[in-house]
GULUMLUM-866053 format. One line per 5 residues: number of its first residue (from 1); for each residue x negated, y negated, z of C-alpha. Coordinates in steps of 0.25 Angstrom, whole numbers, padded with zeros to 4 digits. Layout:
N
NUM = X:Y:Z ~ ...
***
This chain:
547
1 = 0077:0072:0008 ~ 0065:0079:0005 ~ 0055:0086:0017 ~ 0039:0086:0017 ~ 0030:0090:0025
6 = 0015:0088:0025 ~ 0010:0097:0016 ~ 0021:0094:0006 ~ 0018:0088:-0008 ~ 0021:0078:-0018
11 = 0023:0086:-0030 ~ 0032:0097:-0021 ~ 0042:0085:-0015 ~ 0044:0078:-0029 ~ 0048:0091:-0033
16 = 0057:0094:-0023 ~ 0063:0078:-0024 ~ 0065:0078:-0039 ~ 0073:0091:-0035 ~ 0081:0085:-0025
21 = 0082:0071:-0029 ~ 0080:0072:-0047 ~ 0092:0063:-0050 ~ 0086:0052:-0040 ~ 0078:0039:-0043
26 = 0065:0042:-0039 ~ 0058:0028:-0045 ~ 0063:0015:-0049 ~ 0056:0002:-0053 ~ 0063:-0012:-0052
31 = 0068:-0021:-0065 ~ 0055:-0030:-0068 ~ 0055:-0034:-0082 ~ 0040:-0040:-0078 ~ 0034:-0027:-0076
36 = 0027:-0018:-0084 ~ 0032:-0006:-0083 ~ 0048:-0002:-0082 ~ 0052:-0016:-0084 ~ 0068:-0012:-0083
41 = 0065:-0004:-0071 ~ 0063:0011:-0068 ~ 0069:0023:-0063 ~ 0068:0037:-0063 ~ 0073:0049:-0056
46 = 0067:0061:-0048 ~ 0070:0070:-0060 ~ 0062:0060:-0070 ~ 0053:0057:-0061 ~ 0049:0073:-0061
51 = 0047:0073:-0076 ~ 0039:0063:-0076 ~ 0031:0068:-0065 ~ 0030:0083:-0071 ~ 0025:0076:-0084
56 = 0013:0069:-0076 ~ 0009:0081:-0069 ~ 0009:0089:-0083 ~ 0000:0079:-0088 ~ -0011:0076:-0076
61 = -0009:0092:-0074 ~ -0013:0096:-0088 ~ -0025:0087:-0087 ~ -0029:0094:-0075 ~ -0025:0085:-0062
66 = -0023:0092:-0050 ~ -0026:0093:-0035 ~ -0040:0087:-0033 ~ -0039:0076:-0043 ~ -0034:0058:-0042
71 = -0027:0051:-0049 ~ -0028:0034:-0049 ~ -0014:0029:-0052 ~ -0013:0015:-0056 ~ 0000:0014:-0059
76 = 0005:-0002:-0053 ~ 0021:0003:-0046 ~ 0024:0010:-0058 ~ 0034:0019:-0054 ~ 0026:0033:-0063
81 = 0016:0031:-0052 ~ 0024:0038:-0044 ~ 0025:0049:-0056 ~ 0009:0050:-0056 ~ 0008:0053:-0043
86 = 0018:0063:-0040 ~ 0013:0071:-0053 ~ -0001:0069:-0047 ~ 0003:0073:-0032 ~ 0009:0085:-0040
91 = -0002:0090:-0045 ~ -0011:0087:-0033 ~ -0018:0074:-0040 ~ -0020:0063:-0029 ~ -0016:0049:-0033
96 = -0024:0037:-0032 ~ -0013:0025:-0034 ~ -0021:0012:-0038 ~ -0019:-0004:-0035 ~ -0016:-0010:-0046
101 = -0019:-0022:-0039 ~ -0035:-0017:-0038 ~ -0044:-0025:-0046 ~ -0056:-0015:-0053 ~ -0067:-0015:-0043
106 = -0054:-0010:-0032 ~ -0049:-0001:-0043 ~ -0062:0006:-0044 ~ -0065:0006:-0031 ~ -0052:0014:-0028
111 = -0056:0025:-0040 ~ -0069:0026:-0037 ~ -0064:0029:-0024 ~ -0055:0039:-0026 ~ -0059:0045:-0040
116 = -0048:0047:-0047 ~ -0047:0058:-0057 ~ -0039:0049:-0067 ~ -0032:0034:-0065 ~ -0018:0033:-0070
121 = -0015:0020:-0075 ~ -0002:0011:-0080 ~ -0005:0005:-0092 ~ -0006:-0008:-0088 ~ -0017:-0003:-0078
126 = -0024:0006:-0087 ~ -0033:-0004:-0092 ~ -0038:-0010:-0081 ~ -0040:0004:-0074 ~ -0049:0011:-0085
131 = -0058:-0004:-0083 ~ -0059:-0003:-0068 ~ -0061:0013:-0067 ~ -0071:0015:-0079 ~ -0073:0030:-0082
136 = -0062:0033:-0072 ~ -0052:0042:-0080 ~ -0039:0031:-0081 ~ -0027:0033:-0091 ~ -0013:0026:-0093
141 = 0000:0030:-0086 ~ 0005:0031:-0099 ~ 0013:0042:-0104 ~ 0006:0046:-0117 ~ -0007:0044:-0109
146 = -0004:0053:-0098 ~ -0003:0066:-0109 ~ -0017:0066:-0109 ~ -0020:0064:-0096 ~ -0034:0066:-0095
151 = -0041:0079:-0088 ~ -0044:0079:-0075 ~ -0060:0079:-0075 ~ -0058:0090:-0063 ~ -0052:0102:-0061
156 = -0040:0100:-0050 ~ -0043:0107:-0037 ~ -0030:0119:-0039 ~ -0027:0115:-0024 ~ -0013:0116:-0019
161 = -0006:0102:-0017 ~ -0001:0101:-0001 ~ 0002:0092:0007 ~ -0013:0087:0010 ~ -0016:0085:-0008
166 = -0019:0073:-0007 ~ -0009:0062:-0015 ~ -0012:0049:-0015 ~ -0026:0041:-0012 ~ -0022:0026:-0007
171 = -0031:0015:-0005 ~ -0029:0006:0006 ~ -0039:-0004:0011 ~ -0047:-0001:0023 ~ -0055:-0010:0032
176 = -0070:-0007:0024 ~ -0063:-0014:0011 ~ -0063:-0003:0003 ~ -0048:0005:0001 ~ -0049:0018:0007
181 = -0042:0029:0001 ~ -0030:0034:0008 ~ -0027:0049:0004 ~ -0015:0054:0005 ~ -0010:0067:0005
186 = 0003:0074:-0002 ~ 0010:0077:0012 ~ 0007:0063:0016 ~ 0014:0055:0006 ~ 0025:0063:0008
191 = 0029:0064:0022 ~ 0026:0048:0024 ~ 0038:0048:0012 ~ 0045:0057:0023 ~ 0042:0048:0035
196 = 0048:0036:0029 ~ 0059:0043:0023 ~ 0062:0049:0038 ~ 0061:0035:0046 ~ 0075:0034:0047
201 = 0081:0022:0056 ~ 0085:0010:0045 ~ 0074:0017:0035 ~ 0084:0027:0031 ~ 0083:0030:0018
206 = 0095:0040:0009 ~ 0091:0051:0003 ~ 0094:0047:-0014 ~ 0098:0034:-0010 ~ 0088:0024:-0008
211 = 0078:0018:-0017 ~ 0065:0011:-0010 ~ 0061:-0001:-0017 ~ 0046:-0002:-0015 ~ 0037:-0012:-0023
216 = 0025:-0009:-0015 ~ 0011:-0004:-0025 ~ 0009:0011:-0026 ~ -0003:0010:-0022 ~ 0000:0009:-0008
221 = 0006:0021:0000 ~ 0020:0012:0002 ~ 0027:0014:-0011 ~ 0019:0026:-0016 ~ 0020:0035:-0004
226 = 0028:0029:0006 ~ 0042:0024:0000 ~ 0040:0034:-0012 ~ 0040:0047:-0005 ~ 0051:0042:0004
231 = 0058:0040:-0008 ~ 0055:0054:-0014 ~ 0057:0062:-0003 ~ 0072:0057:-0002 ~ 0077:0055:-0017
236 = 0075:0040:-0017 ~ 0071:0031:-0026 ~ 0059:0021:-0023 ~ 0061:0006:-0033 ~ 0047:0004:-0035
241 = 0041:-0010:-0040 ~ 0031:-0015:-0047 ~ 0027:-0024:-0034 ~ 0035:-0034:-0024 ~ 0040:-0045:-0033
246 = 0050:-0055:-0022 ~ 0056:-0061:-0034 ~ 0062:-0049:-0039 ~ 0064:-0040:-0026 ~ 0077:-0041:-0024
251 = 0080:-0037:-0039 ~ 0074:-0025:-0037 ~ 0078:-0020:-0025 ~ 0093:-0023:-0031 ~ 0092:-0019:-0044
256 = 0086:-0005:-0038 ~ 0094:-0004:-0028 ~ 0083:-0003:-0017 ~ 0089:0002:-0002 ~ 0075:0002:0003
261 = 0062:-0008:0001 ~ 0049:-0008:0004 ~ 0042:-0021:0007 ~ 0029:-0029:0014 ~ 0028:-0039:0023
266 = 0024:-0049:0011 ~ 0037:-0045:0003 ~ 0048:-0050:0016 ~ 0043:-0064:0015 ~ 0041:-0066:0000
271 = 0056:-0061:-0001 ~ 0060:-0072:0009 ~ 0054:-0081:0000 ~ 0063:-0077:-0012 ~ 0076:-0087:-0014
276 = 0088:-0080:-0009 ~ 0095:-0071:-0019 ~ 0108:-0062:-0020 ~ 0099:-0050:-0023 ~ 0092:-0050:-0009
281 = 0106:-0046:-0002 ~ 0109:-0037:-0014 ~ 0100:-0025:-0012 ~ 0103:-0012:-0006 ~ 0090:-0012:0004
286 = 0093:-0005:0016 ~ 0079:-0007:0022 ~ 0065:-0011:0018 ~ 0052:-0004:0024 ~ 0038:-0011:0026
291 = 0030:-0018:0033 ~ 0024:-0032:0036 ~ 0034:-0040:0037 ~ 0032:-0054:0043 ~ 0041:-0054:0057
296 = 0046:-0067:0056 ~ 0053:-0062:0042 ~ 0058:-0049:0047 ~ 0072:-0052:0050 ~ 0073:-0064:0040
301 = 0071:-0052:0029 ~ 0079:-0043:0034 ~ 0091:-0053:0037 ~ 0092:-0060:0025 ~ 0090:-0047:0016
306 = 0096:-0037:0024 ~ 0088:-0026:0027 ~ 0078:-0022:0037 ~ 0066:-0021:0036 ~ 0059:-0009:0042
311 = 0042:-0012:0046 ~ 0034:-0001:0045 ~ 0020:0005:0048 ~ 0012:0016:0038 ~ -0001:0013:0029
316 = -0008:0022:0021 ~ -0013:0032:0028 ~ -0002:0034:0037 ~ 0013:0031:0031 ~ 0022:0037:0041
321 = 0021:0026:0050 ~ 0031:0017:0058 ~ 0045:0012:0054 ~ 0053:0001:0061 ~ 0066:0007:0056
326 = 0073:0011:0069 ~ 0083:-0003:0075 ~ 0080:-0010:0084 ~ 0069:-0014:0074 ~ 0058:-0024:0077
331 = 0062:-0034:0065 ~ 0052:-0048:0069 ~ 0040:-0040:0076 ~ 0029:-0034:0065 ~ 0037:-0018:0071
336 = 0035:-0008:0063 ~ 0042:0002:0073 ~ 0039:0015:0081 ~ 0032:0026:0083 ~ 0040:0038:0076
341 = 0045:0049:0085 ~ 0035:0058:0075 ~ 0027:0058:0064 ~ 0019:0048:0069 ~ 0012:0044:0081
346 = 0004:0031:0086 ~ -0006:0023:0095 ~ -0010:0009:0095 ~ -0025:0012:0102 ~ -0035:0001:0105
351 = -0048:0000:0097 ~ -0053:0012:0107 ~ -0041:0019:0102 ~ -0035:0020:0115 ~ -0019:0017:0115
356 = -0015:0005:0118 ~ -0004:0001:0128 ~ 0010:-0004:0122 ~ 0011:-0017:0118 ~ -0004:-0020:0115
361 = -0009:-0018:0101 ~ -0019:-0009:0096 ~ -0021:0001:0082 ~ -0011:0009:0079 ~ -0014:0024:0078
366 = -0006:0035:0071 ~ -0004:0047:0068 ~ 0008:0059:0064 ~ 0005:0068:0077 ~ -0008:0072:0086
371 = -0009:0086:0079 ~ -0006:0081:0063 ~ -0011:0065:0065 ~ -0013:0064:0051 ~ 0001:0069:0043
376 = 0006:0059:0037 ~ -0006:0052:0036 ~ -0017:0050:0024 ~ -0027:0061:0022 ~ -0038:0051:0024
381 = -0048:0040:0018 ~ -0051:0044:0005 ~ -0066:0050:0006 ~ -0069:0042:0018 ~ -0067:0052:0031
386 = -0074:0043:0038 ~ -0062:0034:0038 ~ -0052:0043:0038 ~ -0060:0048:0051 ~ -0059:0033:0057
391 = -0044:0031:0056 ~ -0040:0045:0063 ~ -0050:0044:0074 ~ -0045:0051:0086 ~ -0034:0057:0078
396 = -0026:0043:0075 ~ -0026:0035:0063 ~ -0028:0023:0067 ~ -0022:0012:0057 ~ -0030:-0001:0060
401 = -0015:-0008:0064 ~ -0013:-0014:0075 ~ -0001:-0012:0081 ~ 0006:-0012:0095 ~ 0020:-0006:0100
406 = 0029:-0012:0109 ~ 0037:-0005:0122 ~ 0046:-0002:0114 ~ 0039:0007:0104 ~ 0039:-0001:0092
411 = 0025:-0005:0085 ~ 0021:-0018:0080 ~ 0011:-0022:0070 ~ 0000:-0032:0075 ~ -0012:-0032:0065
416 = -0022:-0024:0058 ~ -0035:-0020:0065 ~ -0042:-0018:0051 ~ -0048:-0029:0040 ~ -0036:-0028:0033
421 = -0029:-0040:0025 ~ -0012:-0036:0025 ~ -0008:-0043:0011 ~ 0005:-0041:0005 ~ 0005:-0027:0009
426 = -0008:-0025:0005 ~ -0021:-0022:0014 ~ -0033:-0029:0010 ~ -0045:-0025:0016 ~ -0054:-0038:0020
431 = -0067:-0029:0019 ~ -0063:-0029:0004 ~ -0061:-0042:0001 ~ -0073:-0046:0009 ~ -0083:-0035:0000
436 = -0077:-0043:-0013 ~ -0080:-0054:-0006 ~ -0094:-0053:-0003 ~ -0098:-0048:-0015 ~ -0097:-0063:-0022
441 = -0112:-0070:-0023 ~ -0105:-0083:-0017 ~ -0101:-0075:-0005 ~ -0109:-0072:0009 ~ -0098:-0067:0018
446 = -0083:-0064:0018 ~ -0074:-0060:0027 ~ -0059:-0058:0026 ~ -0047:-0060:0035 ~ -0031:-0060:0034
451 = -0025:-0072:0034 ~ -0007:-0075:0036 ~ 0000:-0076:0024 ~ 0015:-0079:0026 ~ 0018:-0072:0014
456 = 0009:-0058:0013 ~ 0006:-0056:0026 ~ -0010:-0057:0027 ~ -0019:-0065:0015 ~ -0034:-0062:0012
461 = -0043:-0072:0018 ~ -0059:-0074:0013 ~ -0069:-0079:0023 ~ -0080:-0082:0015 ~ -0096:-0086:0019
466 = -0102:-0091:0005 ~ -0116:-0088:0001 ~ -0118:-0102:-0002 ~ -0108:-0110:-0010 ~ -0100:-0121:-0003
471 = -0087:-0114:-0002 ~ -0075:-0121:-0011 ~ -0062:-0117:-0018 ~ -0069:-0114:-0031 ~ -0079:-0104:-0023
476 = -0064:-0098:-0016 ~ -0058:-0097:-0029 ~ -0072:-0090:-0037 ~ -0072:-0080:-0023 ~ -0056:-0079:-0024
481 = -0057:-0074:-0039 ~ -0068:-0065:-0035 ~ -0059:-0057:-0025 ~ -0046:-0057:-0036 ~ -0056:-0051:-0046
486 = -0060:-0041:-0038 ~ -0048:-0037:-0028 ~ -0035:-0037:-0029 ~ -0027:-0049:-0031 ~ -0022:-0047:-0016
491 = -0035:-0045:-0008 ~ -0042:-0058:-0016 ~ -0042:-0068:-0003 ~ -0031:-0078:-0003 ~ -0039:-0087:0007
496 = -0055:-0090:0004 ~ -0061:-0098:0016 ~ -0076:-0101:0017 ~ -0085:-0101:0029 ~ -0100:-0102:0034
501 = -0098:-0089:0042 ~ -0090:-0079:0046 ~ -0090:-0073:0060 ~ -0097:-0060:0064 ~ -0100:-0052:0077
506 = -0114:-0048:0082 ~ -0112:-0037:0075 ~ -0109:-0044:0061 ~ -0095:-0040:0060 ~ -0088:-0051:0055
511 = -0077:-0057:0065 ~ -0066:-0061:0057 ~ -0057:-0066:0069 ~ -0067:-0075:0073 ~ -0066:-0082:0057
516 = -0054:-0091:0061 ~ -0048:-0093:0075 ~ -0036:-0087:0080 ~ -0027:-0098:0080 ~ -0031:-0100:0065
521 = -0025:-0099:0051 ~ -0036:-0097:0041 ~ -0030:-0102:0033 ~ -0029:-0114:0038 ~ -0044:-0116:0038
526 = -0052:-0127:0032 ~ -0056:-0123:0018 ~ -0048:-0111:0013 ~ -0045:-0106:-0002 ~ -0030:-0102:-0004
531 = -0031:-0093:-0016 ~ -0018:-0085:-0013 ~ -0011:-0091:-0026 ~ -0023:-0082:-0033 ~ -0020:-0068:-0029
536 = -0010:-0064:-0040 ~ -0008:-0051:-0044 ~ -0011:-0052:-0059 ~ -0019:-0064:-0062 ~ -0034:-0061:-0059
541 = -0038:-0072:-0048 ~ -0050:-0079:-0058 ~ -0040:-0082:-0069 ~ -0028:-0087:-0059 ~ -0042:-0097:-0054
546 = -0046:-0101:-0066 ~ -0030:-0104:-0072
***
């Protein structure tokens, strides 16, 4: 297997992998005659992967890309993102990977925030790219198009690329509604590769033997960063789908022969709920990594498919995090397992960020060691110090989770201690939601909460003061299609509930707890708006109303 460091590179380990590993699958995607793209499936080795690679960076490097300059990559989970950004990364280019899930005024919001030099787009994104971006310099992923790349409007900065180049920007909500930019640097992405790659216990993978099947986007830091470099830096082969479909899992994971599967809490329960097939026993897994799943489902998975389930901890800014890999494992609990003997260390601190005692719950704190807190940790907030400043006060990073760990050492996930809605994987920032919100003449105030949903974990609840109109389905449903229009399809409220006022403090901070009581599901308050059939992926909410 393949050794880095903090200050090795992207560009350098591909190189040294295509070397060790070229006769290896490096990418596959599933059969799926309903996509777009690679309908019969895909697969291509390291050595193939290399030329097509070295043919991408011959054509940004003739149009002057280097060190200094972004790249947007809209790409969907088409496996040549991974192509893009290992010829970018190669040349020093950091990529900005994009939702395409974001409506155009998200979409902007994101470029104008990062300012990309150039968006690369699919084809079947290109259009609605160059409408959202304007002047912004967007072109097709297409081969014929990328021969004329078009010049980089600057001059590269001619620095060497180390470890600290920086590689990838991701966005991921924050508590103040706009996405915050994580940037991630070269030696980041690699080593948190190298820690899951080295977790051991029953998340042992064989080097040239395994294939990780992850149908997570590539937008998030999961299957771009996470499971893909754990996969290069051992001559494996990550299965990557287009997106979780429960119907056709099992196929997939057969037909490629996946040992190794990535999931989310959402996906255990949806694949309960599938009729028993011959196919669910006929897979080659030998364990699953993720996290979120429901407790009282934990065991029922994990006997009636037959393999565990290992719960993990890591987000954006921090990857290597914990793994509940080592027996006895804490299967029925929300465990995500304990502290490592290195690499990382942790304290659950009170709002004072004093340490707690065992057993009581607090925030939990990380870092990789007192004198290098931040390897293997994001380089920061993207142009917002001030941030990056607040989540490594006193030298920790402080995560917003709410954990607390038992005498025996293992930690336990409790709840979040920021405005974050947990949707099928996704983190929805309220403050978002309630800016669209508020922004609608028919609105005076609006305030967001999580609700339980059985299925993906957390749902988007509205709370919503009117300015003056009677509140009724039809005003829901015109607010509903407002949100879909303007967010996407997964932040839009499955819930609208309208009230005379919402509670504040003296202070005029809102206090959502006091909105329903404890003992109260708000859904089950007089008067609510179920809109959850609405939130589709494709169809734009206002023609699913007015079908």
């Amino acid at each position: 297997m393949i050794q880095v460091s903090a200050q090795s590179t992207i560009g350098q380990v591909f190189e040294e992998a295509v070397r060790k590993y070229s006769k290896n699958l490096l990418l596959m995607a599933p059969r799926n005659a309903q996509r777009a793209y690679a309908p019969e499936g895909y697969a291509i080795t390291y050595a193939d992967a290399k030329k097509e690679v070295d043919r991408l960076i011959s054509a940004y490097g003739r149009a002057g890309y280097g060190t200094g300059h972004r790249v947007g990559l809209d790409m969907e989970n088409r496996p040549e993102h991974f192509f893009h950004k290992l010829a970018l990364n190669s040349l020093g280019v950091c990529c900005v990977p994009l939702n395409a899930e974001h409506r155009a005024n998200e979409l902007q919001y994101v470029v104008d925030h990062s300012k990309p030099d150039l968006i690369v787009a699919a084809s079947s994104r290109i259009a609605f790219v160059q409408a959202a971006v304007g002047d912004r310099v967007a072109i097709c992923a297409e081969d014929d198009v990328l021969q004329d790349v078009p010049m980089a409007a600057t001059a590269s900065r001619q620095e060497p690329i180390s470890g600290e180049t920086p590689a990838s920007i991701l966005y991921t909500s924050g508590t103040t509604g706009r996405p915050k930019g994580c940037v991630l640097s070269h030696g980041y992405e690699l080593e948190s590769g190298a820690w899951y790659l080295s977790r051991g216990g029953l998340s042992t993978f064989v080097e040239g033997g395994d294939r990780l099947y992850n149908p997570l986007p590539l937008y998030h830091v999961n299957a771009s960063v996470f499971s893909f470099y754990c996969v290069l830096l051992a001559g494996n082969c990550q299965v990557q789908g287009d997106r979780f479909h429960p119907g056709q899992w099992w196929q997939e994971v057969v037909e490629c022969e996946a040992t190794v599967v990535h999931y989310l809490g959402v996906i255990v329960p949806m694949l309960l709920g599938q009729p028993t097939s011959s196919l669910e026993r006929a897979h080659k897994v030998r364990f699953g990594v993720g996290a979120g799943v429901e407790a009282t489902l934990h065991q029922t998975f994990e006997e009636r498919f037959g393999f565990p389930l290992i719960e993990v901890w890591g987000m954006t800014e921090m990857v290597g995090g914990f793994f509940d890999n080592q027996p006895p494992r804490s299967v029925g609990t929300r465990a995500f397992g304990r502290l490592p003997p290195e690499g990382l260390e942790a304290r659950i601190v009170d709002a004072n960020d004093v340490t707690v005692p065992t057993g009581a719950t607090g925030e939990l704190t990380v870092r990789y060691s007192e004198t290098t807190p931040h390897r293997r940790c994001f380089s920061g907030y993207l142009d917002d110090p001030v941030a990056t400043e607040s989540a490594w006060r006193g030298g920790w990073f402080h995560t917003g989770d709410l954990v607390r760990q038992t005498p025996d050492g293992v930690m336990h996930f409790v709840d979040r201690n920021k405005n974050i809605i947990r949707r099928s994987g996704e983190n929805i920032a309220a403050a978002e939601i309630e800016e669209v919100l508020q922004s609608h003449p028919l609105v005076r105030q609006a305030t967001v909460i999580a609700v339980k949903d059985e299925v993906r974990e957390e749902e988007v609840f509205a709370c919503v003061v009117l300015a003056s109109e009677t509140g009724g389905e039809e005003v829901a449903a015109q607010l509903f299609a407002f949100c879909a229009d303007r967010l996407s399809y997964y932040k839009a409220p499955g819930y609208f509930w309208f009230t005379d006022q919402i509670p504040k403090s003296g202070t005029q901070k809102v206090q959502k707890y006091l909105i329903f009581k404890s003992d109260c599901d708000p859904r089950d308050a007089e008067g609510v708006f179920d809109f959850r059939r609405l939130k589709t992926r494709r169809a734009s909410a206002r023609q699913t109303i007015e079908n």
